[in-house]
DSSP file (Angstrom, degrees, kcal/mol; ACC not computed):
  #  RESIDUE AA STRUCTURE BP1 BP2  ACC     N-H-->O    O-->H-N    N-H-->O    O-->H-N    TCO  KAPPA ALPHA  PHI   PSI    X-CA   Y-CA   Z-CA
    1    1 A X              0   0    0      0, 0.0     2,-0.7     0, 0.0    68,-0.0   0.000 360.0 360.0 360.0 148.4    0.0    0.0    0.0
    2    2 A X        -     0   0    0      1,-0.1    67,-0.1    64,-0.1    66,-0.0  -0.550 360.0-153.8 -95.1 139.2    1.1    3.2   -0.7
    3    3 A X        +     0   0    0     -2,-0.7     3,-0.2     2,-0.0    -1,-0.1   0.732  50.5 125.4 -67.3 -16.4    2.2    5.7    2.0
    4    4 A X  S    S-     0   0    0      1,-0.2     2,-0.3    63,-0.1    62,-0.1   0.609  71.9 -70.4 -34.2-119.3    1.6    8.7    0.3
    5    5 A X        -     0   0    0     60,-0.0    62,-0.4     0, 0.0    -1,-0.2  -0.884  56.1-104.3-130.0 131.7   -0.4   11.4    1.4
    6    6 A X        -     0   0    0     -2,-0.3    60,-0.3    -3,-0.2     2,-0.2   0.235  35.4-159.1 -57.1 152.3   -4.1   10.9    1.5
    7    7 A X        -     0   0    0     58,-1.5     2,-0.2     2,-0.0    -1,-0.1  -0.749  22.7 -96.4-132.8-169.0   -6.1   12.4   -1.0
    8    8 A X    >   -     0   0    0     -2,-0.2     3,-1.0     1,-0.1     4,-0.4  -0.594  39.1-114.4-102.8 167.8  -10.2   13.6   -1.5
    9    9 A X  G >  S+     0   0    0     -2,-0.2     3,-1.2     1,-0.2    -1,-0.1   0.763 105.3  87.3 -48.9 -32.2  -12.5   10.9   -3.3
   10   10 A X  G 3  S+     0   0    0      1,-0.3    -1,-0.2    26,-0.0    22,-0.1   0.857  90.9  52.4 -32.7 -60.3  -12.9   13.8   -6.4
   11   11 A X  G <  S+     0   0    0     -3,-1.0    -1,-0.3     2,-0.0    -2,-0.2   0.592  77.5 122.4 -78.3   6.0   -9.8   12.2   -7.6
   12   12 A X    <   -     0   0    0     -3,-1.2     2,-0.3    -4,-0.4    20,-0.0  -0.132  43.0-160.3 -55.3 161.5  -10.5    8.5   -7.8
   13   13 A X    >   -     0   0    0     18,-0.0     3,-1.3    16,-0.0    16,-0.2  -0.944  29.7 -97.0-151.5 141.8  -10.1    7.0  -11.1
   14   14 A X  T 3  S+     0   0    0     -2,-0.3    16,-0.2     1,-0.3     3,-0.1  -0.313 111.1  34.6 -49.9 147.6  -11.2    4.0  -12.8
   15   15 A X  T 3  S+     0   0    0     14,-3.7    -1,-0.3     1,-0.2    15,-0.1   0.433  76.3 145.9  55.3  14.5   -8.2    1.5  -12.3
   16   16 A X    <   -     0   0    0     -3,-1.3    13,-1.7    13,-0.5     2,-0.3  -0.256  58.4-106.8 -30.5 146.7   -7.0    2.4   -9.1
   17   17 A X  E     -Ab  28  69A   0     51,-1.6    53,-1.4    11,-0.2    11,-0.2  -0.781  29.7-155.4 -90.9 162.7   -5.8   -0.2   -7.4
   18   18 A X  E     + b   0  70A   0      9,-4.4     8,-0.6    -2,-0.3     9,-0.5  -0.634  16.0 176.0-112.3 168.6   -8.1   -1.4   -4.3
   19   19 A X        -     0   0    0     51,-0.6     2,-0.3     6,-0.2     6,-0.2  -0.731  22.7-127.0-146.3-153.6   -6.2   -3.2   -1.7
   20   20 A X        -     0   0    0     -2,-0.2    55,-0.2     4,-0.2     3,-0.1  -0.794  47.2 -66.4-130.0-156.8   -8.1   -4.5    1.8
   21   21 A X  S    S+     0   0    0     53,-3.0    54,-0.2    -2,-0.3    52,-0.1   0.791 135.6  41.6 -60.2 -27.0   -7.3   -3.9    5.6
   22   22 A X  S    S-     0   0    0     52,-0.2    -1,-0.2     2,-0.1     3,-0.1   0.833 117.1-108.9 -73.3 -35.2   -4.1   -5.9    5.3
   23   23 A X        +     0   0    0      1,-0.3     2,-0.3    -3,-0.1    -2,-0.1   0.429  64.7 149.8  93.3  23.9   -3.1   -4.6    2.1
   24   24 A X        -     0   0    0      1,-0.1    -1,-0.3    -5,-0.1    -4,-0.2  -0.568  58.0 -99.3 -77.7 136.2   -3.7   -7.7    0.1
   25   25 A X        +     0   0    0     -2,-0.3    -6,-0.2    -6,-0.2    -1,-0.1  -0.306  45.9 170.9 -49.2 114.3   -4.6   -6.9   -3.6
   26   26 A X        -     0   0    0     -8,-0.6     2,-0.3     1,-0.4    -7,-0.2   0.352  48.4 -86.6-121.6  20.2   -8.3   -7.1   -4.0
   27   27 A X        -     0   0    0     -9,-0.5    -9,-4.4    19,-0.1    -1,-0.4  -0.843  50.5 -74.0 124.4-170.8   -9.0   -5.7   -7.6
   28   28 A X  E     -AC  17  47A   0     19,-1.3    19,-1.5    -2,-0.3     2,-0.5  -0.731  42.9 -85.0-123.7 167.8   -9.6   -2.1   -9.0
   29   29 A X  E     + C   0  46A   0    -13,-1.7   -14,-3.7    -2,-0.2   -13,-0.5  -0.868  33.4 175.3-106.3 135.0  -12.3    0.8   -9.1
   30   30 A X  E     -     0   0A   0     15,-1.4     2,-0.2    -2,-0.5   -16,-0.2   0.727  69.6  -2.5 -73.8 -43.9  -14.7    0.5  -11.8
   31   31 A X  E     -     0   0A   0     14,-0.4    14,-1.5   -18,-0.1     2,-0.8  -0.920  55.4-135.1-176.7 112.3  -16.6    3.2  -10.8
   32   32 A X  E     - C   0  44A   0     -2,-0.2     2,-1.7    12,-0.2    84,-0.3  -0.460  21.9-164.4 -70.5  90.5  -17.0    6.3   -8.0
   33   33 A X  E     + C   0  43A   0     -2,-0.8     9,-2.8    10,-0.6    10,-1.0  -0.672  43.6 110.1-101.3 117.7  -21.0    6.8   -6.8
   34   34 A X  E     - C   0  41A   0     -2,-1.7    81,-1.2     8,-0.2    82,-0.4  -0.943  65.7-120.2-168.4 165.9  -21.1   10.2   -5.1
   35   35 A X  E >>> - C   0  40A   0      5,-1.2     3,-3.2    -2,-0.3     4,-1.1  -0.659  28.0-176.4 -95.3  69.6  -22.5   13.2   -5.8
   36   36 A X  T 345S+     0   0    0     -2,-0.4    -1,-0.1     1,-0.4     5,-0.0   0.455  76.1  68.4 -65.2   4.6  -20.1   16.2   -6.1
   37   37 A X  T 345S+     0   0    0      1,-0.1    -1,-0.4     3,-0.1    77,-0.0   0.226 121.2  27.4 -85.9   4.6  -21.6   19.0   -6.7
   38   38 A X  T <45S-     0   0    0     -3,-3.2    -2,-0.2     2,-0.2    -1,-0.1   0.143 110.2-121.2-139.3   8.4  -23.0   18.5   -2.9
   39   39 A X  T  <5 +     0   0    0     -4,-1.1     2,-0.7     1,-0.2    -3,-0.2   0.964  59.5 145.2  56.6  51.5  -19.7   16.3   -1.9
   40   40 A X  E   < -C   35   0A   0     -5,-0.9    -5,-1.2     0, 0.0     2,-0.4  -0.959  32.0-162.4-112.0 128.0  -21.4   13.1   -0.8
   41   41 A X  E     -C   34   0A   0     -2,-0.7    -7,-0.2    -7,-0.2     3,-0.1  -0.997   9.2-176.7-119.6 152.5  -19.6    9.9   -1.6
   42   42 A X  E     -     0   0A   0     -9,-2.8    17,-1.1    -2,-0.4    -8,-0.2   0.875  51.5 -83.7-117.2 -95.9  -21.6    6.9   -1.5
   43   43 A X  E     -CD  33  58A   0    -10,-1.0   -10,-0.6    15,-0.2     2,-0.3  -0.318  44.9 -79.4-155.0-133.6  -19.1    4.3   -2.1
   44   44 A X  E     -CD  32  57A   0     13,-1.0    13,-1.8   -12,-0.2     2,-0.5  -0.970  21.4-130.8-153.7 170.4  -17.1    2.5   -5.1
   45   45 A X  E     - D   0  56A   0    -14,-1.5   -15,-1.4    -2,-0.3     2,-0.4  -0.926  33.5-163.9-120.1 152.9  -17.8   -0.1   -7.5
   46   46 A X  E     -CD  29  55A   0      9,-2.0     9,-3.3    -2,-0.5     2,-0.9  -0.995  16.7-144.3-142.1 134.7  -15.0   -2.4   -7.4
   47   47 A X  E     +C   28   0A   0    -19,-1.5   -19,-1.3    -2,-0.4     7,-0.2  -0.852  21.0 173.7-110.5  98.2  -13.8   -5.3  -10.0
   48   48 A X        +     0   0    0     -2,-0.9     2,-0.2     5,-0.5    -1,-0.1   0.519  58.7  43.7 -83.9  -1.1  -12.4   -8.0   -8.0
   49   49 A X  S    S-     0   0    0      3,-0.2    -2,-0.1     4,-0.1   -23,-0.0  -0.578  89.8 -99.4-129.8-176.2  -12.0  -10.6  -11.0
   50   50 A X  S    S-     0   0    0     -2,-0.2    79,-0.2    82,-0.1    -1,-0.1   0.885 120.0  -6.3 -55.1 -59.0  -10.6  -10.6  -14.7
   51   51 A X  S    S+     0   0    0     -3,-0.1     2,-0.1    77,-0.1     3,-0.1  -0.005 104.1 134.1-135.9  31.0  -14.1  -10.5  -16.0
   52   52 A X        -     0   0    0      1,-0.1    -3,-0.2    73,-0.1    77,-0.0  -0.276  64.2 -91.2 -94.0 171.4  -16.0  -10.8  -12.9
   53   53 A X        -     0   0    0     -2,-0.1    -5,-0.5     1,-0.1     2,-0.5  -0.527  53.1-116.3 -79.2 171.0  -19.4   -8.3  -11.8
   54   54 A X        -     0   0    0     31,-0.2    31,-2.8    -7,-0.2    -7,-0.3  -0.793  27.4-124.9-121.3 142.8  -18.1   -5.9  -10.1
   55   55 A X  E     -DE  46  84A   0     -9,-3.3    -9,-2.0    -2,-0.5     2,-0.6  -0.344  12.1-118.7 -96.9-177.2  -18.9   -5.4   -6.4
   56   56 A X  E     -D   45   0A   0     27,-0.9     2,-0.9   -11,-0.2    27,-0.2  -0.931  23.2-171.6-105.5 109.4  -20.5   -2.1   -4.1
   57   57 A X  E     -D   44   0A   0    -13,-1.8   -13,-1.0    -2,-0.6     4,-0.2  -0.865  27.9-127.1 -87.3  92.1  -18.0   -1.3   -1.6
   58   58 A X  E >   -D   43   0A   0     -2,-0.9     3,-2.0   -15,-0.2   -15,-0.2  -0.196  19.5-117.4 -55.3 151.5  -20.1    1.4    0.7
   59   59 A X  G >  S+     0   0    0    -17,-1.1     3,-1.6     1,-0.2     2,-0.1   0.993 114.7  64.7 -72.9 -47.6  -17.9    4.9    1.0
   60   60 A X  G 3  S+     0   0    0      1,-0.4    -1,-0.2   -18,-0.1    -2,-0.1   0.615  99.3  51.5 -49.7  -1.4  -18.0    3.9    5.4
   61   61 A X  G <  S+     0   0    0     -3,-2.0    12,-0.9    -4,-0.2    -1,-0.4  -0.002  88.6  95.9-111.9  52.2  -15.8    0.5    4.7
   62   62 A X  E <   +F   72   0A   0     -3,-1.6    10,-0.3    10,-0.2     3,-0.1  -0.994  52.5 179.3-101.8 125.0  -12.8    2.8    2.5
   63   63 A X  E     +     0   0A   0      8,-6.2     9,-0.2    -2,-0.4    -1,-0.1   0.663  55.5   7.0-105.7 -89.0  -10.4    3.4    5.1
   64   64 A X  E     -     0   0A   0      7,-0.1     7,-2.1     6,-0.1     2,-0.4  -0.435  57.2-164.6 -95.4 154.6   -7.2    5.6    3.4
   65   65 A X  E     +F   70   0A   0      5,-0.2   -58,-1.5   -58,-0.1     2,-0.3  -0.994  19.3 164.4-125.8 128.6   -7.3    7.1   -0.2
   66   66 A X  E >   -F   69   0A   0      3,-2.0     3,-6.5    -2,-0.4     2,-1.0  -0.977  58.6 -56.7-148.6 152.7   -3.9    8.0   -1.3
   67   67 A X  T 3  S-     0   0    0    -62,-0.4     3,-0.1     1,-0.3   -63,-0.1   0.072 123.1  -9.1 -11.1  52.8   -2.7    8.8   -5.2
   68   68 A X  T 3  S+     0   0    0     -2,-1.0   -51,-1.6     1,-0.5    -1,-0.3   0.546 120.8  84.8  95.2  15.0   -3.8    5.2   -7.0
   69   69 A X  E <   -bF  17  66A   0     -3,-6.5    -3,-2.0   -53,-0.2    -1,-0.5  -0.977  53.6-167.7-143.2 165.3   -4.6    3.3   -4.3
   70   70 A X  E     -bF  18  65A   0    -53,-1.4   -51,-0.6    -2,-0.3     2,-0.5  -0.851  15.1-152.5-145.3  98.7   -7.7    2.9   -2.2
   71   71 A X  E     -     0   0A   0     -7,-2.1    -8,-6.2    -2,-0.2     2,-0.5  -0.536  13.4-153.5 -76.2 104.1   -7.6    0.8    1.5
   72   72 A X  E     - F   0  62A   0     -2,-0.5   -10,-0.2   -10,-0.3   -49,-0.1  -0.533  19.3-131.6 -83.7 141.2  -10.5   -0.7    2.3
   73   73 A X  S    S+     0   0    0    -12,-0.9    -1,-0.2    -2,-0.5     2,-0.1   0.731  88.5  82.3 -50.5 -20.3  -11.8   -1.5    6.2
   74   74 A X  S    S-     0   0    0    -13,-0.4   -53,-3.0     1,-0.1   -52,-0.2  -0.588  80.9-123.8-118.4 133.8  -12.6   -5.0    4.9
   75   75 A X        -     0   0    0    -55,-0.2    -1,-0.1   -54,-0.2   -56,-0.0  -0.148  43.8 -98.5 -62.8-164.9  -10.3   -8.3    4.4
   76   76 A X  S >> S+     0   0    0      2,-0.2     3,-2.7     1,-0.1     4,-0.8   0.939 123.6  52.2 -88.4 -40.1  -10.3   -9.7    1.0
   77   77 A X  G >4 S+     0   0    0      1,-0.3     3,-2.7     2,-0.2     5,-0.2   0.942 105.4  51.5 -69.6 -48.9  -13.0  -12.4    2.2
   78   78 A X  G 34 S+     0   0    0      1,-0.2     3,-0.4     2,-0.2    -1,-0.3   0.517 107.0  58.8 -32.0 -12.3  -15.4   -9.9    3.6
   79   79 A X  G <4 S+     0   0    0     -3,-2.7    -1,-0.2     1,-0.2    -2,-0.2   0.542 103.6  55.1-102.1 -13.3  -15.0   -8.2    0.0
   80   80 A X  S << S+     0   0    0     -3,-2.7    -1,-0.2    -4,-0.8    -2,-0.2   0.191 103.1  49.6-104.2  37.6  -16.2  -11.3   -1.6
   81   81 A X  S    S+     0   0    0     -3,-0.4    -1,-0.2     2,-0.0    -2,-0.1   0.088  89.9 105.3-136.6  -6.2  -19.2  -11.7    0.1
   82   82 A X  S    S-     0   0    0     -5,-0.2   -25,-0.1     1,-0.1    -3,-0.1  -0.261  74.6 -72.5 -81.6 174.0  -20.5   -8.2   -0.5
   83   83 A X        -     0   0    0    -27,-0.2   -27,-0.9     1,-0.1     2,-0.7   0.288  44.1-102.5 -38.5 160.1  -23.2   -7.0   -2.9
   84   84 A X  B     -E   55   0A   0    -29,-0.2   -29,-0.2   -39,-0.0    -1,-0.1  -0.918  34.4-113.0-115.5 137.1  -23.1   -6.7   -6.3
   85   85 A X        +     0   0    0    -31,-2.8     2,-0.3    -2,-0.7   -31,-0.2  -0.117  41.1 174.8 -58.5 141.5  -22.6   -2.8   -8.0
   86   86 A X        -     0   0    0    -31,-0.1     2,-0.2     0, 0.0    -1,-0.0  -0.779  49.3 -96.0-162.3 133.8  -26.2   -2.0   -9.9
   87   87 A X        -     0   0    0     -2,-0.3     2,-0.2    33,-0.1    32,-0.1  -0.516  42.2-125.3 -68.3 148.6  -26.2    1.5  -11.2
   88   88 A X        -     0   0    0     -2,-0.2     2,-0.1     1,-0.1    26,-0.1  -0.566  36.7 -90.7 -95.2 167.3  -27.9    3.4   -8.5
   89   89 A X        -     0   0    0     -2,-0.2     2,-0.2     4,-0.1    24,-0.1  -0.434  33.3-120.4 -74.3 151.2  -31.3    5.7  -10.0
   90   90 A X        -     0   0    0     -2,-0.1     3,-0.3    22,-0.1    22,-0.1  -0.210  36.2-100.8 -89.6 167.6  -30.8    9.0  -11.0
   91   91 A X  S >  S+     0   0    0     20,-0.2     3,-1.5    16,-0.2     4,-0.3   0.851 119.1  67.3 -68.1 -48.0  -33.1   11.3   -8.8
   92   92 A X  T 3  S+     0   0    0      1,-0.3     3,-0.2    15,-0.2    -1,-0.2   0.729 100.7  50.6 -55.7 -28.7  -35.7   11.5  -11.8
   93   93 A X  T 3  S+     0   0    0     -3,-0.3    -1,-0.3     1,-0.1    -2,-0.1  -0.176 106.8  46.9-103.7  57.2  -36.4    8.1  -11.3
   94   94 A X  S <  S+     0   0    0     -3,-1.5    -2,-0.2     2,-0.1     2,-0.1   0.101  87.1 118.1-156.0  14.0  -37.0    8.1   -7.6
   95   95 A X  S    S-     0   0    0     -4,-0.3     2,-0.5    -3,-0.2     3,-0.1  -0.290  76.5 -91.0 -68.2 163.6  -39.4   11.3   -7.8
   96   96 A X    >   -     0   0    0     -2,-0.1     3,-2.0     1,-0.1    -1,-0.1  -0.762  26.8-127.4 -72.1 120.4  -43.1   10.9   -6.8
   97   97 A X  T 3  S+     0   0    0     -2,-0.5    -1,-0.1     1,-0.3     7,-0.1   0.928 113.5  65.7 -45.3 -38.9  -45.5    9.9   -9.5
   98   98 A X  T 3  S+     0   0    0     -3,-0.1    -1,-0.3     2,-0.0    -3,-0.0   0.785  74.7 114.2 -57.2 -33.5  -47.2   12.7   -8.4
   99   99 A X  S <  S-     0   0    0     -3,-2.0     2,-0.1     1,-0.1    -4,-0.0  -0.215  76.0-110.6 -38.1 132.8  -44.4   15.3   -9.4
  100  100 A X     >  -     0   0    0      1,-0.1     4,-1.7     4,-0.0     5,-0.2  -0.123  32.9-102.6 -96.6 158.7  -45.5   17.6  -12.0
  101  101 A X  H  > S+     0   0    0      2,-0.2     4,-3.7     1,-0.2    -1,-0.1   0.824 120.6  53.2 -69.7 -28.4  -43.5   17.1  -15.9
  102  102 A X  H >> S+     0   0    0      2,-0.2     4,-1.1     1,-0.2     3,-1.0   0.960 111.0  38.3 -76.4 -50.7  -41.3   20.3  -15.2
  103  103 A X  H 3> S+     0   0    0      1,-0.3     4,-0.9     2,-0.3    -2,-0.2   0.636 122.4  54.0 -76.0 -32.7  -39.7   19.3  -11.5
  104  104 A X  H 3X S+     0   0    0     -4,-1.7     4,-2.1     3,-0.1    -1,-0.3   0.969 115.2  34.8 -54.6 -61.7  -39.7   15.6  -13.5
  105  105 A X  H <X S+     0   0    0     -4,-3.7     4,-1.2    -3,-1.0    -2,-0.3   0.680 112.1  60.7 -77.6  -9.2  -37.8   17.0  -16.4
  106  106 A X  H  X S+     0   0    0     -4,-1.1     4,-4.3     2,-0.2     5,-0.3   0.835 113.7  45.9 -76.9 -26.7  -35.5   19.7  -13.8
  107  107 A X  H  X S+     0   0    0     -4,-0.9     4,-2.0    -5,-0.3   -16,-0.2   0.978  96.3  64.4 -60.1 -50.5  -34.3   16.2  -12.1
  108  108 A X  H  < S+     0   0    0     -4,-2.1     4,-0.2     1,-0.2    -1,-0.2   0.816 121.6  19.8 -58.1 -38.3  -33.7   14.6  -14.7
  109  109 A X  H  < S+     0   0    0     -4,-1.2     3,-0.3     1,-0.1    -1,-0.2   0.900 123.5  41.7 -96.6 -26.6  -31.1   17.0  -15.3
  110  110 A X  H  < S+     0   0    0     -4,-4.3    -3,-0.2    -5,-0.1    -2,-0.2   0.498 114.2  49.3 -60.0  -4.3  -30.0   18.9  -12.4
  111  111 A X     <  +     0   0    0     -4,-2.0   -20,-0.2    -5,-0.3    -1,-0.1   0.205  56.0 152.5-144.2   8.8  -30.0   16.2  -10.1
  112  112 A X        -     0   0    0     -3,-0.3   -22,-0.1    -4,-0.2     4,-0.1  -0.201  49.4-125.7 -58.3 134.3  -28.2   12.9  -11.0
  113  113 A X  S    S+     0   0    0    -24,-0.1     2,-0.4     2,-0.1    -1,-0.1   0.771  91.7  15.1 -50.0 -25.8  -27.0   11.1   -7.8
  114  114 A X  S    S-     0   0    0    -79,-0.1   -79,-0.2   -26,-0.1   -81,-0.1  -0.971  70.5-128.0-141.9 175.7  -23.6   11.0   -9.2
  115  115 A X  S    S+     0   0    0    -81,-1.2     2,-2.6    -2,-0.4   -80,-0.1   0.662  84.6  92.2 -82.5 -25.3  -21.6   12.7  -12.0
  116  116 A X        +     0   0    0    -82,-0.4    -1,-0.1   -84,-0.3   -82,-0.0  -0.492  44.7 169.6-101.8 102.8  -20.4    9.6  -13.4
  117  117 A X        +     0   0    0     -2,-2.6    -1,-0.2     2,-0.1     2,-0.1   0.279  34.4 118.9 -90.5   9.7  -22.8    8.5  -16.0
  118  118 A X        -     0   0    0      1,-0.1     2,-0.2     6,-0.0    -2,-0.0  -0.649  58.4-130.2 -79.9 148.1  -20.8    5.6  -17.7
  119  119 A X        -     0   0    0     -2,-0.1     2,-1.0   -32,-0.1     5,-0.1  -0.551   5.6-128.8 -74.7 145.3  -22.3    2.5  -17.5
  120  120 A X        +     0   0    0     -2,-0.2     2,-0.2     4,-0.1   -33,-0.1  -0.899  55.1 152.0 -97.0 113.8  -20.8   -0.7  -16.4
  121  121 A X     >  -     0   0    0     -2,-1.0     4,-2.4     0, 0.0     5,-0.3  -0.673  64.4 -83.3-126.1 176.0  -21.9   -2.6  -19.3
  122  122 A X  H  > S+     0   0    0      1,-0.3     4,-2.7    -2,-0.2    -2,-0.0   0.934 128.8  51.2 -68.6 -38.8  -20.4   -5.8  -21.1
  123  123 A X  H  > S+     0   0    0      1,-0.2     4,-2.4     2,-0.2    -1,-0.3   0.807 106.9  53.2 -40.6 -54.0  -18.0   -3.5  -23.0
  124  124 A X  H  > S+     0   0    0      2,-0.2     4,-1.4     1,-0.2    -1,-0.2   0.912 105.6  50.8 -39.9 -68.2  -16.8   -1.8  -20.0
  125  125 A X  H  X S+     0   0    0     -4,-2.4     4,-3.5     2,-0.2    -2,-0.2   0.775 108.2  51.8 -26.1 -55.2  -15.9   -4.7  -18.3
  126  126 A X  H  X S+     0   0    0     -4,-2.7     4,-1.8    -5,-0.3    -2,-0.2   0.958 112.7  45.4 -74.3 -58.8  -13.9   -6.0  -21.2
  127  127 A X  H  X S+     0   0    0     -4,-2.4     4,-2.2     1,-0.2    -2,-0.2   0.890 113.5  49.4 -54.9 -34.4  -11.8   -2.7  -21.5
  128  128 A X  H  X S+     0   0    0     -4,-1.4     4,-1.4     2,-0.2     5,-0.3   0.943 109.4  52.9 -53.8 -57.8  -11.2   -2.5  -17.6
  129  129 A X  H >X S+     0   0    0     -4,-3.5     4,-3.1     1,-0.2     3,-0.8   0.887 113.1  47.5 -64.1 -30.8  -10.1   -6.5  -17.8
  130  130 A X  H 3X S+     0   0    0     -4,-1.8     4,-2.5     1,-0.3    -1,-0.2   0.931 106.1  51.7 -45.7 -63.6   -7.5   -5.3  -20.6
  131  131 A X  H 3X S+     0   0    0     -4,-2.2     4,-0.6     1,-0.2    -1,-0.3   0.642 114.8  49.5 -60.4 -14.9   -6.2   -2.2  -18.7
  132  132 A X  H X< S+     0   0    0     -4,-1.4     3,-1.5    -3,-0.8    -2,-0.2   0.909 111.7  45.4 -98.7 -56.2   -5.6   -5.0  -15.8
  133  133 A X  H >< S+     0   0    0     -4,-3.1     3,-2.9    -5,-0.3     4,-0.4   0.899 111.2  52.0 -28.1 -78.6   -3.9   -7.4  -18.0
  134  134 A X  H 3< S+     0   0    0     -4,-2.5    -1,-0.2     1,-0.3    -2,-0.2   0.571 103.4  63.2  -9.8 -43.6   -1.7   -4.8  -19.6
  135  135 A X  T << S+     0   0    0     -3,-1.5    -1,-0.3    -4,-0.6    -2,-0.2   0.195  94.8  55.3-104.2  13.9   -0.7   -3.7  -16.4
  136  136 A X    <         0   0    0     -3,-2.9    -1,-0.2     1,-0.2    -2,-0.2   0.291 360.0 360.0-115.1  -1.3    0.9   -6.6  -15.3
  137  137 A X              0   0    0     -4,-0.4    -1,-0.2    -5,-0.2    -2,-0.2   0.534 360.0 360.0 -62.0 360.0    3.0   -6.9  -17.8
């Protein structure tokens, strides 16, 4: 794990490496859910396999974040038992039916729960298992 000096969630990047409470390699970030325009992070989606689904690490188990790496509270078996990452709903769909068509249509764009609108799709997946490959060369 790297010693560096800690940095804020803003900068995560897909392919970080993830590591756990010991510092055993447990995979990479797929994906950052937070909101930043209000500074909430929610957690990380984390790819524990070659080509495996990628799992929801909630932001309360990330213990240090420092320049390319991300320490997690958790061993590596506690990381395989956790959920599996589902894109979370945009605000627009978690409105009231009741909500009137503008305050529908202001969510749908003012108000996504995170900034990071890529999908983990099958495509994704495969370019993330690449960058892993690559990077062990």
């Amino acid at each position: 794990m790297s010693t560096g000096d800690p940095v804020s969630w803003f900068v995560i990047e897909s392919g970080w490496k993830v590591v756990d409470a010991e510092g055993q390699d447990v995979g990479s970030v797929d994906e950052v859910v937070g909101d930043s325009g209000d500074d909430i992070f929610n957690g990380l989606s984390v790819s524990t396999g070659l080509l495996g689904r990628p799992v929801y690490v909630p932001s309360e188990q990330v213990g240090r974040i420092t320049h390319g790496h991300v320490q997690l509270k958790l061993t590596k078996e506690q990381v395989r038992h956790l959920d599996e990452f589902e894109e979370p709903p945009t605000s627009a769909d978690i409105e009231p039916e009741g909500a009137g068509a503008f305050r529908r249509a202001e969510a749908a764009i003012e108000a996504p729960i995170h900034s990071h609108e890529e999908r983990l799709n099958f495509v994704t997946r495969v370019v993330h298992a690449v960058r892993r490959i690559l990077r062990r060369r």
